[in-house]
C-alpha positions as CSV (number, residue, x, y, z in Angstrom):
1,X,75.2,-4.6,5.4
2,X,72.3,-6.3,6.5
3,X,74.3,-9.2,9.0
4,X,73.9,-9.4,12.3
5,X,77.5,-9.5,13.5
6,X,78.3,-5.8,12.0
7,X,75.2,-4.4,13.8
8,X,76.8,-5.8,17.2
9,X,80.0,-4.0,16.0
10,X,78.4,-0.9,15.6
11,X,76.7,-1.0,18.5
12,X,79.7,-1.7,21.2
13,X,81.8,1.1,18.9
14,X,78.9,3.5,19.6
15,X,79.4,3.6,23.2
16,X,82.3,5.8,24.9
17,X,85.8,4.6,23.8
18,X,87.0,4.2,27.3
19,X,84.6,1.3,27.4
20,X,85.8,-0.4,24.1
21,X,87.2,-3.5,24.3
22,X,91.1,-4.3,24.7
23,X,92.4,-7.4,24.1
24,X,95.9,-9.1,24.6
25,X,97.3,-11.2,22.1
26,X,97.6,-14.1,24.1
27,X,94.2,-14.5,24.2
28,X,93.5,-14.2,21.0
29,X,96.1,-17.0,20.2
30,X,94.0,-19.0,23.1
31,X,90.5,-18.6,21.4
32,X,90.7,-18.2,18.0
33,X,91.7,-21.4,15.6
34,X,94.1,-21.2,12.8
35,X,92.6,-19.2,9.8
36,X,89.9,-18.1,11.3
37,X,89.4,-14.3,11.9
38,X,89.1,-12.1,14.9
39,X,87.4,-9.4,15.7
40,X,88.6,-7.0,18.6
41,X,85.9,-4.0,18.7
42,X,89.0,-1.7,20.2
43,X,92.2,-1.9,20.2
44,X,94.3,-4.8,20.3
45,X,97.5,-4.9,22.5
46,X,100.7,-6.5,22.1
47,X,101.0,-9.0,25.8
48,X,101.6,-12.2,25.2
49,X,103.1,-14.0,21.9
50,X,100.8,-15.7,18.6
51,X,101.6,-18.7,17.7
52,X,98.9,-19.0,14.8
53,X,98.9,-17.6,11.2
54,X,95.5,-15.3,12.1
55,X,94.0,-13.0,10.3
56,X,93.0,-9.7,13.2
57,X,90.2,-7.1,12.4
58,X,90.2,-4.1,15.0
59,X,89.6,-0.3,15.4
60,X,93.1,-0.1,16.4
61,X,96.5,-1.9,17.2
62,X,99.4,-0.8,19.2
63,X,103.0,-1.1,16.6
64,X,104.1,-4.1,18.9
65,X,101.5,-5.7,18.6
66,X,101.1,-5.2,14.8
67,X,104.6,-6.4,14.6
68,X,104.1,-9.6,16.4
69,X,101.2,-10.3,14.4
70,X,102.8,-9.8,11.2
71,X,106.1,-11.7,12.1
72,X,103.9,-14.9,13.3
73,X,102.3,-15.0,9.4
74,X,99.1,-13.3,10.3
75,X,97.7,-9.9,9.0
76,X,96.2,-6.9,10.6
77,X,92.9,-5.5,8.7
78,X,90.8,-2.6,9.9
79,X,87.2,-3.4,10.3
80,X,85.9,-1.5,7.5
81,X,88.1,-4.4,5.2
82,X,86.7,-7.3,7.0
83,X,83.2,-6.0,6.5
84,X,84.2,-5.5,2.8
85,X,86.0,-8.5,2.3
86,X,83.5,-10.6,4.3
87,X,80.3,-8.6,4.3
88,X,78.3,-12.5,6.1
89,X,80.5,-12.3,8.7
90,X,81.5,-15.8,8.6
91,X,84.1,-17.7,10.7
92,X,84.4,-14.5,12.8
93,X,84.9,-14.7,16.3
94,X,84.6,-11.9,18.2
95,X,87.1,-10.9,21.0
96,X,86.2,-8.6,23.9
């Protein structure tokens, strides 16, 4: 895939993984707007409550936090199925 966005992916997921990004999910409930998809290049941890129906694309969540995400409505994708499912990247906000 020729899009920007998935080239800046692979870029940050090529550095060491103690560098890749972890995000809290109240911030992700902060920044990104109802139905609109985020895109954690790391793992996504479980702080904090969502209050949003949001779809989340990262390497990796921790259970809790795949829990809360799929009790507030929202669904947890691995990045491989949002580049598949939305190979222009669009309404994607990247977190972290």
């Amino acid at each position: 895939n020729n899009a920007p966005i998935w080239k800046d992916i692979a870029e940050r997921l090529e550095k060491p993984s103690r560098r890749w990004a972890e995000v809290n999910l109240y911030k992700i409930d902060k920044y990104v707007k109802e139905n609109e998809t985020a895109l954690v290049p790391g793992k996504v941890l479980s702080t904090g409550q969502l209050t949003k129906k949001i779809s989340i694309a990262a390497y990796s969540f921790s259970e809790k936090a795949r829990e809360k995400i799929k009790k507030a409505g929202g669904k947890c994708l691995t990045i491989e199925e949002l580049m598949e499912t939305n190979p222009s990247g669009r309404n994607v906000r990247i977190m972290g």
